[in-house]
C-alpha positions in Angstrom: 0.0 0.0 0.0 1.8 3.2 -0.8 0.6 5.9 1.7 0.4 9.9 0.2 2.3 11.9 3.5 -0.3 14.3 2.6 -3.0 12.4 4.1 -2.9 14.0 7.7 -4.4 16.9 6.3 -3.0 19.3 4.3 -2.4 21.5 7.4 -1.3 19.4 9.6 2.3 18.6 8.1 2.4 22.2 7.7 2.0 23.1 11.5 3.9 20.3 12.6 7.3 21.5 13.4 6.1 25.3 14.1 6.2 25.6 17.4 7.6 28.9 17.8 5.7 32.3 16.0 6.4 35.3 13.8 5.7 38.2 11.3 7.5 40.6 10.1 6.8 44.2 9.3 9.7 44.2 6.7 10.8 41.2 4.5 14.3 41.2 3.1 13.8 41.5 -0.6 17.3 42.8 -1.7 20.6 44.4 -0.5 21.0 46.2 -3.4 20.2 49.5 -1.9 21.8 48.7 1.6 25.3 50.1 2.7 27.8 47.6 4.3 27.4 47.7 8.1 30.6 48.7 9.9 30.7 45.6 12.4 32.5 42.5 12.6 30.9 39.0 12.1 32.3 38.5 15.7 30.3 41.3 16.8 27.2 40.5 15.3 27.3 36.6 16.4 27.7 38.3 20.1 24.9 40.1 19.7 22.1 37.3 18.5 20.9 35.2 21.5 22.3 31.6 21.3 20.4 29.3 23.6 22.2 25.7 21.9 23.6 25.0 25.2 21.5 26.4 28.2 17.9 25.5 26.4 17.5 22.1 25.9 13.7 21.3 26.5 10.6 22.9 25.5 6.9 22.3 25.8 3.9 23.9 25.3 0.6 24.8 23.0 -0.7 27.0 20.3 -3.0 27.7 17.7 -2.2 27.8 14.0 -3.2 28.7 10.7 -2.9 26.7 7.8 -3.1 27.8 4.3 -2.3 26.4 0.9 -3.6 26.9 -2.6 -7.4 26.4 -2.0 -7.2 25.6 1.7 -7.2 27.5 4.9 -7.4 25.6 8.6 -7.1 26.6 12.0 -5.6 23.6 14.2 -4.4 23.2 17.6 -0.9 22.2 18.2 0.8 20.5 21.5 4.2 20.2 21.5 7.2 18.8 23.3 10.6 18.7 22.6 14.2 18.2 23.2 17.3 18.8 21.0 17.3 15.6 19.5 13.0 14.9 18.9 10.0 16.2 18.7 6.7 15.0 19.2 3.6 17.2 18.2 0.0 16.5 18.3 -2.4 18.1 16.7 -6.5 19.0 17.0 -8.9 20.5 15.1 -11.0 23.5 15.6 -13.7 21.5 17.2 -11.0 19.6 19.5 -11.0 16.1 17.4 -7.3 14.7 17.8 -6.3 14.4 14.1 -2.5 12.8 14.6 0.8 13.2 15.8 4.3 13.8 14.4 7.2 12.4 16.0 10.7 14.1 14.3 13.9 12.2 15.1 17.6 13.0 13.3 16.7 10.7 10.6 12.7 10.7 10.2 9.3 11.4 10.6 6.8 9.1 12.1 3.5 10.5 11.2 0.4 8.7 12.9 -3.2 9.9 11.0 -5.9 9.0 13.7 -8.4 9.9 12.0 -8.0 7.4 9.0 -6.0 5.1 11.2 -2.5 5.1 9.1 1.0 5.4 10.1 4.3 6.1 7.9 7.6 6.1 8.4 9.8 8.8 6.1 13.1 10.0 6.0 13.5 13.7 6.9 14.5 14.0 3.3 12.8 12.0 1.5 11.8 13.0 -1.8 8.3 12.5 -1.8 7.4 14.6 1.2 5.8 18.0 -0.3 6.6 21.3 -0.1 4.7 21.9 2.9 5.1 18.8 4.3 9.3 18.9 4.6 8.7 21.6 7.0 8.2 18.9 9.8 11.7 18.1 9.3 12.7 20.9 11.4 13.4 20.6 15.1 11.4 22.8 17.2 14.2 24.0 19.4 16.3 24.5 16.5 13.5 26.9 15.1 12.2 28.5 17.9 16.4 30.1 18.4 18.1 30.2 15.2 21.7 30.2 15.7 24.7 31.1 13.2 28.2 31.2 13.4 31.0 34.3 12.8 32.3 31.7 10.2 29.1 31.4 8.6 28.8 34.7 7.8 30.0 36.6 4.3 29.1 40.1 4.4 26.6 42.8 6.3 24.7 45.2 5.4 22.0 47.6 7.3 19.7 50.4 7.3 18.3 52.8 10.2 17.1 49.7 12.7 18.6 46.3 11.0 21.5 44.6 10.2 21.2 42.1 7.4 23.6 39.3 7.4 24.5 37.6 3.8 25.9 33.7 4.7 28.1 31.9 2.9 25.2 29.5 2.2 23.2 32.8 0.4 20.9 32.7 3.3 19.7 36.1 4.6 19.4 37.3 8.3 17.4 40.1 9.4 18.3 41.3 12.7 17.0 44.0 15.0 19.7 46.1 15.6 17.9 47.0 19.3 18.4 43.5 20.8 20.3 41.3 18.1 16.2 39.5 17.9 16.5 37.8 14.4 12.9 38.9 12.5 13.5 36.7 9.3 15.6 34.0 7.7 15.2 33.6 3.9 17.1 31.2 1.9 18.2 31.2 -1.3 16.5 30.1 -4.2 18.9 27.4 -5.2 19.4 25.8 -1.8 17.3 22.7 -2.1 18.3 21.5 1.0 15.9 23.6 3.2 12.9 22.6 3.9 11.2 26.2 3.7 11.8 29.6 1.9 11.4 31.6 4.7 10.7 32.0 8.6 9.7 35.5 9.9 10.0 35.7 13.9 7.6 38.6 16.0 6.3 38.9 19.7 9.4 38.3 21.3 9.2 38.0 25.2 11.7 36.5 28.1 10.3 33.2 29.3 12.4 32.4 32.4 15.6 34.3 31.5 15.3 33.1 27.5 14.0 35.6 25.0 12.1 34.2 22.4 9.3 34.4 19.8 5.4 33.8 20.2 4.6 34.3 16.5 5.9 32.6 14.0 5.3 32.4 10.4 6.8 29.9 7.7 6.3 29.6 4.1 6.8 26.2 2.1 10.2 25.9 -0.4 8.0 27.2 -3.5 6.2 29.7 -1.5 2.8 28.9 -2.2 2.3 27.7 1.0 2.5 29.2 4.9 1.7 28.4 8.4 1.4 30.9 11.0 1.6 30.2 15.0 1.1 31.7 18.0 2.6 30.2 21.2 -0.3 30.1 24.1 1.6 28.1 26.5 5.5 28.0 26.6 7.5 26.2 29.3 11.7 25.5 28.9 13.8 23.4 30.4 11.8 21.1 32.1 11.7 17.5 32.6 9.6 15.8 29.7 8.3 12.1 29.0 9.5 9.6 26.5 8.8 11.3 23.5 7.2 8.8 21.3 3.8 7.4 19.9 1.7 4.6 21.2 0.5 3.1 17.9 -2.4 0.7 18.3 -1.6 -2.6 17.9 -3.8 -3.3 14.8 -2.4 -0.1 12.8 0.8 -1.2 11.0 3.9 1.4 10.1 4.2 2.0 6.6 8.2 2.8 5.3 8.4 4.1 1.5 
């Protein structure tokens, strides 16, 4: 039986690995018109909160909407994770459970409730859809986006941003006020990502962290977005086994 990864719902892929929030008042469209900042990579790196090693759990809930060409949802999203998993479960607007996501290093395990089916994917696997590949991204890993001096090629800004150029071509766009990164786009030709851009908003310090309550991503070609906002945020606490309970009658499928 081959198994469309699409089946949990259109928006439910999309939401998946959210967890986080955003929105930007200004998207990076070029640095064309931008002069080149006078500060050091070093300098801008010190600046950009880098929570890799001090946040290592989060859990929490939000509400999310999904839209796609000809579709538009509002789901619920639950979420725990860890730096090495995730697990999210999602509801629809009238509270019906509609599956989980569980995101190791190497896959997805995506559990449909409703229609009782389970698949097993590689995080890059080559049939997972634009919107879909978005659950290949670790929550903690989204919710603080880190870079390294190394990673970076050039700056530019204007009156209340810096915007960084990687090596990679991706583009940062960094509040000059606080070093709070408001957008990450990457370039065109990097397939590798699974999104073309994230914009970060609402930033507040949970327990001594600063970090986002809205998040917005768009899909690889664009056409796609899902937009969260963060209800419930806890860090660094203890959390369960991160896993799903299939029933015993509903099989994994593996492409």
């Amino acid at each position: 039986m081959k198994l469309k990864i699409y089946n949990l719902h259109a928006s439910v892929l999309l939401v998946l690995l959210l967890l986080s929030a955003c929105s930007t008042s200004r998207d990076i469209t070029s640095i064309e018109n931008l002069e080149k900042a006078d500060i050091s990579a070093d300098e801008l790196v010190s600046m950009v909160p880098n929570y890799s090693e001090s946040l290592l759990t989060i859990s929490g809930s939000g509400r999310a909407i999904v839209s796609e060409p000809g579709n538009s949802e509002r789901v619920t999203i639950q979420f725990q994770s860890n730096r090495d998993e995730s697990l999210l479960t999602i509801r629809n607007s009238v509270g019906i459970e509609g599956g989980q996501i569980y995101v190791d290093s190497d896959s997805l395990l995506i559990y449909n409730r409703i229609d009782r089916i389970a698949e097993k994917v590689p995080l890059r696997d080559g049939r997972l859809s634009s919107v879909g590949s978005i659950a290949s991204i670790n929550i903690l890993d989204l919710i603080n986006f880190t870079f390294e001096a190394n990673d970076v090629d050039e700056i530019y800004d204007d009156r209340d941003m810096y915007v960084a150029l990687l090596y990679n071509r991706t583009l940062l766009n960094i509040s000059k006020s606080d070093g709070s990164i408001h957008e990450v786009v990457h370039a065109n030709e990097n397939i590798a990502a699974p999104y073309s851009r994230i914009e970060y908003e609402g930033y507040g310090i949970i327990d001594g962290f600063t970090l986002p309550r809205r998040i917005t991503i768009f899909s690889r070609d664009g056409e796609s977005r899902a937009a969260l906002l963060v209800q419930r945020l806890d860090v660094n606490t203890e959390l369960p086994e991160l896993s799903i309970v299939l029933p015993n009658d509903v099989p994994i499928y593996r492409p």
